[in-house]
NUROMI-457633 format. One record per residue (C-alpha): x, y, z; residue in one letter. Coordinates in nm, 3 decimals. Layout:
// residues N
{x: X y: Y z: Z res: A}
...
//
This chain:
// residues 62
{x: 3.329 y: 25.803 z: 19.352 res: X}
{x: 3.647 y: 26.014 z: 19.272 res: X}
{x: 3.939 y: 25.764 z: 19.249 res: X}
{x: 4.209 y: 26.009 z: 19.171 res: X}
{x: 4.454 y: 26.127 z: 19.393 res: X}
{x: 4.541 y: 26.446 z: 19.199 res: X}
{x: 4.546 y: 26.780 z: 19.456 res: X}
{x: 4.618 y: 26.978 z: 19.149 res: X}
{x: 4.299 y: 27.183 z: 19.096 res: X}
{x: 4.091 y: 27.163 z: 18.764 res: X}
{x: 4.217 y: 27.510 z: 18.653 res: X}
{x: 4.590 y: 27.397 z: 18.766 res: X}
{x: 4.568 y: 27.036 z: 18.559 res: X}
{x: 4.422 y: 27.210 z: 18.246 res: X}
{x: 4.708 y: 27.510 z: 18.264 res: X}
{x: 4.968 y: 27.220 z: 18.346 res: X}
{x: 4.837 y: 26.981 z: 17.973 res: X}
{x: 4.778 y: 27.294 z: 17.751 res: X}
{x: 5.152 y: 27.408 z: 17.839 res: X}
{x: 5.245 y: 27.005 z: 17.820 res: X}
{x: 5.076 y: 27.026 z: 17.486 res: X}
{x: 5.197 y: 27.341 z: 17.378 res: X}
{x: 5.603 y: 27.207 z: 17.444 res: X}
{x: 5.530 y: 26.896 z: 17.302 res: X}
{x: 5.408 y: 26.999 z: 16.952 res: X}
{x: 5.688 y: 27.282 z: 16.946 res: X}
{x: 5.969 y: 26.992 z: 16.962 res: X}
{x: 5.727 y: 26.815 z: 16.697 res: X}
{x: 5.752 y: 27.078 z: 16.505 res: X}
{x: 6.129 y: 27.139 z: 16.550 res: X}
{x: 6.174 y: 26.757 z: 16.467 res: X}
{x: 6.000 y: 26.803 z: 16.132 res: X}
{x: 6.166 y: 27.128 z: 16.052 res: X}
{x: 6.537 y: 26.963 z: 16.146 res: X}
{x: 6.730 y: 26.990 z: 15.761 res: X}
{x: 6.970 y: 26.716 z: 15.879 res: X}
{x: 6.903 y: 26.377 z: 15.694 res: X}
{x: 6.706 y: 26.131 z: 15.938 res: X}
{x: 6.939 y: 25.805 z: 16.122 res: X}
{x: 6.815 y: 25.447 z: 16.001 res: X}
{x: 6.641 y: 25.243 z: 16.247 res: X}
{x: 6.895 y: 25.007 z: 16.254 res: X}
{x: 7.175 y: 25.200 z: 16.279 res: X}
{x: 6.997 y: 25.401 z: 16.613 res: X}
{x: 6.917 y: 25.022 z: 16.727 res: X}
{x: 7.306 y: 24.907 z: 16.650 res: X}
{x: 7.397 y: 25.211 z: 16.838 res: X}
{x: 7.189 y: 25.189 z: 17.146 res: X}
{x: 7.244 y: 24.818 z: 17.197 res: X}
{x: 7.667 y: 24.905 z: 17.209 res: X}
{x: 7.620 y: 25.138 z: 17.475 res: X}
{x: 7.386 y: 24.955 z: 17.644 res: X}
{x: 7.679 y: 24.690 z: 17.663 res: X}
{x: 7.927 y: 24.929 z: 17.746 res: X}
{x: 7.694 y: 25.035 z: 18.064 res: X}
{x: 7.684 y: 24.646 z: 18.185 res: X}
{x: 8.024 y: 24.578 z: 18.110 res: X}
{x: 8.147 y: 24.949 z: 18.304 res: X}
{x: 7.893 y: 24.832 z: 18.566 res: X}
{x: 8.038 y: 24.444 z: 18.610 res: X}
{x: 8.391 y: 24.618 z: 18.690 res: X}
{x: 8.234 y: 24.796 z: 18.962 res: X}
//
């Protein structure tokens, strides 16, 4: 029984991951080649959770 609800064809799904795949590894590949010194963890985190806050806060005064 064929429980997927997909009307992509075979050919179509295949074409659609290989250029998925194909995009994907390029901006891997991008990432890794980037000379710029990599962000701590924490400071990303510290980052994210202020605007976050900012977003709730902006969306309280609405």
């Amino acid at each position: 029984m064929d429980t997927s609800f997909s009307s992509a064809t075979p050919a179509e799904t295949e074409e659609q991951a290989d250029s998925y795949d194909r995009w994907f590894r390029a901006k891997v590949q991008a990432a890794l080649d980037d000379p710029r010194p990599g962000i701590p963890h924490d400071q990303v985190m510290a980052e994210m959770h202020a605007l976050i806050a900012s977003k709730r806060k902006k969306g309280d005064a609405d």
